[in-house]
N, C-alpha and C positions, 0 to 999 in steps of 0.2 A: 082847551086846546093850546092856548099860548101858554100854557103852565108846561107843557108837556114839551113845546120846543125847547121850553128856554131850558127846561132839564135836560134835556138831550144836547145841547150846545156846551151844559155847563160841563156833562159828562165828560164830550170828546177832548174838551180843552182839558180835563183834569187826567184823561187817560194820555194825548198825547204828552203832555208836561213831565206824566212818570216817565215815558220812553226817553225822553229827552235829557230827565233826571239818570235813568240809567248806563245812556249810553255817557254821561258825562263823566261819571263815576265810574262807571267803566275806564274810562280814557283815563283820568287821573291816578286811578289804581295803578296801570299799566307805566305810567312816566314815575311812581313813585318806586314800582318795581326794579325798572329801569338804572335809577337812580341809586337803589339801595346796593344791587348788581359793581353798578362802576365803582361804588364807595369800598364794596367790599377787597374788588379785585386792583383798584388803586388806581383805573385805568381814567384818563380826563377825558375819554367821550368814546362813543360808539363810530366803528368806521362800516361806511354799506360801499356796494359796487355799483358804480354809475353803469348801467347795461349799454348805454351806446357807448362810450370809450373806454368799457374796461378800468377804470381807475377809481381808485378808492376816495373815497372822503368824507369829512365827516357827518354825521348825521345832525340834520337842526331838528331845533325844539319842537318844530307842528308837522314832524313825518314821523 
């Protein structure tokens, strides 16, 4: 029976690790995109709208 926990533990930790693996890779795909985007278009950064004042700026590296 303790054979059978500790598979089961070793499982979720290996299955959540992938999700974790994915959603990282995910994210770094998405900044590499990003990235490839401003280099082609010349532009030095991404500008977003701030919703409460309506004003532009530029976007940082962890949004």
């Amino acid at each position: 029976m303790p054979q059978l926990l500790l598979l089961a533990a070793v499982g979720a930790i290996g299955w959540f690790g992938y999700k974790r693996f994915l959603a990282e890779a995910e994210r770094v795909s998405a900044r590499v995109r990003d990235a490839e985007k401003e280099a082609k278009s010349g532009a030095q950064g991404t500008l977003i709208e701030d919703p409460e004042t309506g004003e532009y700026r530029l976007r940082k590296p962890d949004e």
